[in-house]
KETORVO-714093 format. One record per residue: x negated, z, y of N, C-alpha, C, CB in turn. Coordinates in steps of 0.05 Angstrom, whole numbers, plus 5000, padded with zeros to 4 digits. Glycine has a CB too. Layout:
BEGIN
XZYXZYXZYXZY
...
! end
This chain:
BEGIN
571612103526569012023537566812103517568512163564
567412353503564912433495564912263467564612773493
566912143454567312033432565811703442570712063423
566411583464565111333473562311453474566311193503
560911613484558511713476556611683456558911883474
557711873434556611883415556711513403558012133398
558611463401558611203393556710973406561211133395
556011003432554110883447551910943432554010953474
551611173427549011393419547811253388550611793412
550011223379549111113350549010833352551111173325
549610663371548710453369546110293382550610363373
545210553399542610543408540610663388542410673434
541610793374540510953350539510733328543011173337
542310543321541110373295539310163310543810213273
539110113331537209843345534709893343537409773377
535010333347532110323347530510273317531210603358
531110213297531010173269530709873274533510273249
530109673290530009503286528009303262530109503306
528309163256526709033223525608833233528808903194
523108793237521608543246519908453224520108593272
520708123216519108013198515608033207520207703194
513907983187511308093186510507863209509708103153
511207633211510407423227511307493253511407173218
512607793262513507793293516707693285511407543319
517907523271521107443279522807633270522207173265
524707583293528007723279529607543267530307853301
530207503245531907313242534607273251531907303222
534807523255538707493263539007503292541007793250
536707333300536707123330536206923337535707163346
536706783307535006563304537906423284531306633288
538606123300540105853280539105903247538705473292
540406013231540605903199538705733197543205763188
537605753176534605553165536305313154532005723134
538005123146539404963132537004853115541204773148
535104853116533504793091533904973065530604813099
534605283069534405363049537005303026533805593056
538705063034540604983015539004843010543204893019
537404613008535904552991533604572968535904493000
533804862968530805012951532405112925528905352970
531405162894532905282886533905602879532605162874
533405602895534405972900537305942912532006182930
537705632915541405632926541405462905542905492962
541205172898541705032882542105042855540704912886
540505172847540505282812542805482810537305452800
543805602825545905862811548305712822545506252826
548905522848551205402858551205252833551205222889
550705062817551004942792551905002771549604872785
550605272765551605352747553705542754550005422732
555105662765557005662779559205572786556505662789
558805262790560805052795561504982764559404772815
559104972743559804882723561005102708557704762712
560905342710561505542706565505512700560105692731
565605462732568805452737571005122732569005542773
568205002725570204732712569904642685569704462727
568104882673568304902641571605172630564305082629
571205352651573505552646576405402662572605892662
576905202672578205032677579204982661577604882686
577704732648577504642625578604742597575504612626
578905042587579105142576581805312577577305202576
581805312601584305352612587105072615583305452639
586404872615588804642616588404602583588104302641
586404702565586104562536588804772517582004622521
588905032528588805262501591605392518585105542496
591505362543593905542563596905412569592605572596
598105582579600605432591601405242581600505352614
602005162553601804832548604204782536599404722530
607505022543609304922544611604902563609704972529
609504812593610804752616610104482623610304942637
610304322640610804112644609403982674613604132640
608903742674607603692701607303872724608803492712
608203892751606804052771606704292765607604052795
609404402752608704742742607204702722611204962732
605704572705603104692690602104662707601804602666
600604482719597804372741597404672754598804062772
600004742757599905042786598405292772604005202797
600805302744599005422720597305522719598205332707
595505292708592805252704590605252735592904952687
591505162753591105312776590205522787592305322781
592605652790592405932787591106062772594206022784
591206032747588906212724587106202727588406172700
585006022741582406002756582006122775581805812764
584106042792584206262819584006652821587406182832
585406642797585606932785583807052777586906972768
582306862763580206882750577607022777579706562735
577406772792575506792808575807112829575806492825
578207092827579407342854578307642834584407342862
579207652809578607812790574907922786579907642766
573107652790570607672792569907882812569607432797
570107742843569407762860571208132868569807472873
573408062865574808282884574208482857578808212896
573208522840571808852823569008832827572208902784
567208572833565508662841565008812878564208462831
565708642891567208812921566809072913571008772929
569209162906570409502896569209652884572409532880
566609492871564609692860562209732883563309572829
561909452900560009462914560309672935559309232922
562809702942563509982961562910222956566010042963
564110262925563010432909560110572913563010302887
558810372905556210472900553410362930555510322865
554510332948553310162969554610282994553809832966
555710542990557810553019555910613046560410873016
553210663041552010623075551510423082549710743084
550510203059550709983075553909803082548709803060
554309883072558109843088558409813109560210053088
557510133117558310303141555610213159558810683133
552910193151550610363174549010063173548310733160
548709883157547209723146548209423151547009793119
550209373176550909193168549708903180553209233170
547708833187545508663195543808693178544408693221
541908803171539008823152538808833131537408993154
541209013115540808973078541108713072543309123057
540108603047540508293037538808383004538307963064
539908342982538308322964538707972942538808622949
537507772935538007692929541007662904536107662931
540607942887544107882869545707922876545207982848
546208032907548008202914549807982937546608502926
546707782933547607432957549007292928543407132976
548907352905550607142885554007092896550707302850
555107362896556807332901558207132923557007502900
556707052941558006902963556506572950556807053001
555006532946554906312931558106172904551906402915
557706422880559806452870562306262879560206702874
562206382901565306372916565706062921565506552949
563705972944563205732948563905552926560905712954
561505522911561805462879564705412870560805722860
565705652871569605622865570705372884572005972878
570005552903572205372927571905052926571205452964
568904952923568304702913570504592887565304722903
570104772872572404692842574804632847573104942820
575804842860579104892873579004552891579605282904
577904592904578104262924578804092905575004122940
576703992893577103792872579903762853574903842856
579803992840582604012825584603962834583204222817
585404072869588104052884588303732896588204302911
585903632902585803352909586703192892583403272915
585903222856585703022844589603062836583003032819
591003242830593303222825595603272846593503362807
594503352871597603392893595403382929600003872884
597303232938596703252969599003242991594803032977
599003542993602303633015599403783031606403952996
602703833049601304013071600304343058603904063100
600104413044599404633022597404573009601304693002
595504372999593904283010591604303023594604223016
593204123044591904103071590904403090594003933089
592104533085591904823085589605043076593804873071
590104963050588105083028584504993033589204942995
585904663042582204593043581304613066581104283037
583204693090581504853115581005083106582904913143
582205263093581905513090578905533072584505643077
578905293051576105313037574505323057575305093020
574205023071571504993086570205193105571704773102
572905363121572205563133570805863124574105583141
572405843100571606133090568705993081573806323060
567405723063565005753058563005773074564405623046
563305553102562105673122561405933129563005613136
563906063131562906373141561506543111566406593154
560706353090559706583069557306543066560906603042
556206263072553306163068552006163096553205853054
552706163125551606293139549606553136553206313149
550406753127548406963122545906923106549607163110
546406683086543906683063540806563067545006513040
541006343091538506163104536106483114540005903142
538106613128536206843141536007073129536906923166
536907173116537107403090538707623121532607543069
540207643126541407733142544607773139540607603161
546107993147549007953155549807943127549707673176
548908083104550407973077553008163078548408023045
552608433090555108553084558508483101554308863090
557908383125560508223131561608063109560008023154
560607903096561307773062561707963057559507633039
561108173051562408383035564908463044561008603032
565108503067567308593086570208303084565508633123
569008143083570807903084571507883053569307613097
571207873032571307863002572508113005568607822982
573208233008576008483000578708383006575908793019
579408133011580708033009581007932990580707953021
579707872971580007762938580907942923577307682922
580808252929583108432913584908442915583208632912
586508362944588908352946590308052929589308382977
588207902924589007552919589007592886586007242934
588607802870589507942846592307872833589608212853
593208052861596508132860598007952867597408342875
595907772892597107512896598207302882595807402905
595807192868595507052845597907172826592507082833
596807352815599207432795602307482795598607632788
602507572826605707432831606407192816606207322862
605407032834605906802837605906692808604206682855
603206732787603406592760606406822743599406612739
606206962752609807132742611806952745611007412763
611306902776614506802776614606452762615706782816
612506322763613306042756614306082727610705822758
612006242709612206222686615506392663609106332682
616206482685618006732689617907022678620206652681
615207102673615407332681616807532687614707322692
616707452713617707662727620607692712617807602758
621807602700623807622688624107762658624607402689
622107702656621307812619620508112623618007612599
618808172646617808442653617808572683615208432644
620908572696621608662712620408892731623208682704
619709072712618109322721615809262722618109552706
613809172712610609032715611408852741609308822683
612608762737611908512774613408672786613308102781
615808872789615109042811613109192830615809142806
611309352798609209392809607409252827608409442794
607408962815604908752825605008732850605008442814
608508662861609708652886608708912898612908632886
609709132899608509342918605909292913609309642915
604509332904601209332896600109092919600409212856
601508852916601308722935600508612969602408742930
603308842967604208922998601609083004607309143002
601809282995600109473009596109383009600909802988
595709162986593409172990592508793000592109332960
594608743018594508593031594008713064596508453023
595408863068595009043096592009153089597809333100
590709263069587709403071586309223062587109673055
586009053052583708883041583808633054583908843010
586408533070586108383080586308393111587308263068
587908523132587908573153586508793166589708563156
585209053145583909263154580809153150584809543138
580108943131577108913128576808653147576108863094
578108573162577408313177577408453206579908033173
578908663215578008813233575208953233579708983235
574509053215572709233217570009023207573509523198
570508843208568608533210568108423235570108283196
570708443253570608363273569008563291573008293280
570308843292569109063308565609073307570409363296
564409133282562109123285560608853298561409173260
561908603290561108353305560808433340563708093299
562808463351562908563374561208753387564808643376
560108953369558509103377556309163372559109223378
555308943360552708793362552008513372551808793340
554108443386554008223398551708103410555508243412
550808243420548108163427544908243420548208193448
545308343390542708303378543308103362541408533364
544107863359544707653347544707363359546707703339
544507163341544006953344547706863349542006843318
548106613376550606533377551906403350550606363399
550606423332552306343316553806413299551706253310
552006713291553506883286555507113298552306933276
555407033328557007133343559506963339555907163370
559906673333561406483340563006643305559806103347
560606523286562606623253563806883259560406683219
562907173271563307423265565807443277561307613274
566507293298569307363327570907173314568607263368
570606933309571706693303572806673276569806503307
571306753255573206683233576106953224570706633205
574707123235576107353233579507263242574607583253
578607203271580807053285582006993274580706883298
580906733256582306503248584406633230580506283234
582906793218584506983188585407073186584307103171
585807263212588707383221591107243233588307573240
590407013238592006793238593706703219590706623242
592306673196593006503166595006773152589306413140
593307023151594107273141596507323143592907463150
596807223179599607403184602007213175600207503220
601706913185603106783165604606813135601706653163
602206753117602506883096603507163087600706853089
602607353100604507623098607407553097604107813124
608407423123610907363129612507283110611007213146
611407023100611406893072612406993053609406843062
610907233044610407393020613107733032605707473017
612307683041615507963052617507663058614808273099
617907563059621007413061622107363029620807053080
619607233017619907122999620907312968617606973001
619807522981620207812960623607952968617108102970
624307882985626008022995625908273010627108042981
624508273028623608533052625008503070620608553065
625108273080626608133103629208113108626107923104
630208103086633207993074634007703065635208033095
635807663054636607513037637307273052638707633022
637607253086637006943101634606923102637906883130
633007123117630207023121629506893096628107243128
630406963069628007003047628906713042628107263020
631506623043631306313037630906153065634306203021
630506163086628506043114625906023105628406253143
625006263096622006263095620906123058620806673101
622806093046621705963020620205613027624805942996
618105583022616305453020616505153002614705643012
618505312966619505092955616404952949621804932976
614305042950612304852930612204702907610904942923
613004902889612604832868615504772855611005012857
617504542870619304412866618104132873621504512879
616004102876615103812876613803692854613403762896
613503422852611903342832609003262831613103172825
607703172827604803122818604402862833604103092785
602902882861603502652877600702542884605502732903
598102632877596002572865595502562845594802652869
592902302831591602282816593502232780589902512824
593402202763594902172746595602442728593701962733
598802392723600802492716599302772693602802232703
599802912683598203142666599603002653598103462666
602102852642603002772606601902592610606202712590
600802292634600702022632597202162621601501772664
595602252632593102362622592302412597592802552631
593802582590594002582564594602502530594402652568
596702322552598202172519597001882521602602132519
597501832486595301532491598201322482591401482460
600801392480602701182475605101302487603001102444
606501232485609701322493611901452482610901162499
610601562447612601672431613101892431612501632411
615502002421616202262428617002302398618502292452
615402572396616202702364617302972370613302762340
620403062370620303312369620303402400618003402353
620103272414620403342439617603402445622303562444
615503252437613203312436611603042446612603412410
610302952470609002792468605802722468610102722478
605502662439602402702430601703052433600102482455
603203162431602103472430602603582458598503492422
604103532476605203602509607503582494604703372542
609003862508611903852505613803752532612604132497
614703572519616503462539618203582556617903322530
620103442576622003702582623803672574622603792605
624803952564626304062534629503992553625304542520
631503992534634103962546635204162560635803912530
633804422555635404722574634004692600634705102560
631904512606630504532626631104352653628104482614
630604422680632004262707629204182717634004472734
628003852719626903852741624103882728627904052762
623003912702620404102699620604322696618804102715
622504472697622704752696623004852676624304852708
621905042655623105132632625105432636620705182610
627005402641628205652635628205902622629505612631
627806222621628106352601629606482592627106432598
630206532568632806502565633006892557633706232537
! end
């Protein structure tokens, strides 16, 4: 009882701190301005941003991975963006904890500083890239997946920015990009094989994994949700709807994917782990044109080389390069 107390106590405590714009408004009782995507205080940094991640794209399908073969390069090159982006975001996160831990904890409605809103732009920005890229070369249910998961997560990141409000839930929700590190990097291990060349390093990656999938991803979407809840009503329904609702959703997707990721590692055992294999990236390139038809301007083959793409070599099954 006396612990429900105090906790009552402090939450009558931070209300009385309440922040009222000079004009009389609260904002964080008030529908998102959607005008302010049109001003450039959103538009100018989403651009360069977007251009940001389809110039390092770019740079990435030119100079990388470029002796694997249709869908495993595409995934590749993929992924190395994705890594990239998770790499941005999830050390800036980890510093912002760092050095920001009351507003973490005490602040989480009223702080907002414009650089500290880049990051959730950023993100967007990516997720826009990622769409495009996965559209133009493959459409499975993996996919179809990914681009709910975009639209949702951008929703829930550009909500906060119209009202200068609610920036640290984004913060709270983006600690999930540290765990998508280890994610990512599984995953570019095993296609490329890796994990085979350096057994003890993707061990590590694997546990590293595990464990910061349970805290960055299932401990920060609670404690997203909890505060939502208990400010439920100094807020606008809409951010009651994002704060309860996407959380939801993501412990939804999370636990899935956990499952996924422990079968697929072998946690589970050796039936589950082939039940639960997924088998993605045993398909081929079923959007948009071929990565060799793209690239090559004739049909000759030098060397197992076409126009500078290496073909697939004779030790290889399927697209696969083997290592030997």
């Amino acid at each position: 009882m006396n612990v429900l107390s105090e906790m009552h106590g402090q939450r009558v405590a931070d209300w009385e701190h309440v922040v009222v714009e000079p004009d009389g408004r609260r904002p964080e009782l008030e529908f998102p301005n959607l005008r302010y995507f049109s001003t450039t205080d959103f538009i100018v940094p989403f651009v360069l941003y977007f251009g940001f991640f389809r110039l390092l794209s770019w740079a990435i399908k030119t100079y990388f991975w470029q002796t694997f073969t249709e869908f495993k390069r595409y995934r590749l090159h993929n992924l190395s963006v994705c890594l990239a982006h998770s790499l941005i975001t999830g050390v800036w996160c980890a510093c912002f904890v760092v050095t920001h831990p009351y507003e973490m904890f005490h602040n989480y409605v009223y702080y907002y500083e414009p650089w500290a809103a880049q990051i959730a732009i950023l993100s967007v920005a990516y997720f826009l890239h990622d769409a495009i890229d996965m559209l133009r070369y493959e459409w499975s249910k993996w996919t179809r997946e990914l681009l709910l998961h975009h639209v949702m997560t951008g929703i829930s990141l550009l909500t906060p920015l119209p009202n200068r409000r609610f920036l640290i839930p984004v913060y709270w929700a983006l600690q999930m990009e540290i765990n998508s590190i280890f994610l990512h990097a599984r995953t570019i291990m095993q296609l490329s094989g890796y994990n085979i060349k350096l057994p003890d390093f993707y061990r590590a990656v694997v546990y590293a994994n595990i464990f910061s999938f349970v805290t960055c991803r299932f401990v920060s979407m609670v404690v997203f949700q909890y505060w939502t809840i208990w400010y439920y009503d100094h807020m606008n329904w809409w951010f009651v709807l994002i704060g309860c609702g996407g959380p939801f959703a993501f412990h939804t997707i999370n636990a899935f994917l956990f499952f996924r990721v422990l079968a697929a590692d072998g946690f589970l055992g050796e039936k589950m782990k082939s039940r639960a294999a997924i088998n993605r990236d045993d398909q081929k390139l079923t959007k948009g044109p071929s990565l060799l038809e793209k690239q090559q301007n004739g049909n000759t083959v030098t060397n197992g080389h076409k126009n500078g793409i290496l073909a697939t070599p004779p030790h290889s099954q399927n697209g696969r390069v083997k290592v030997d």
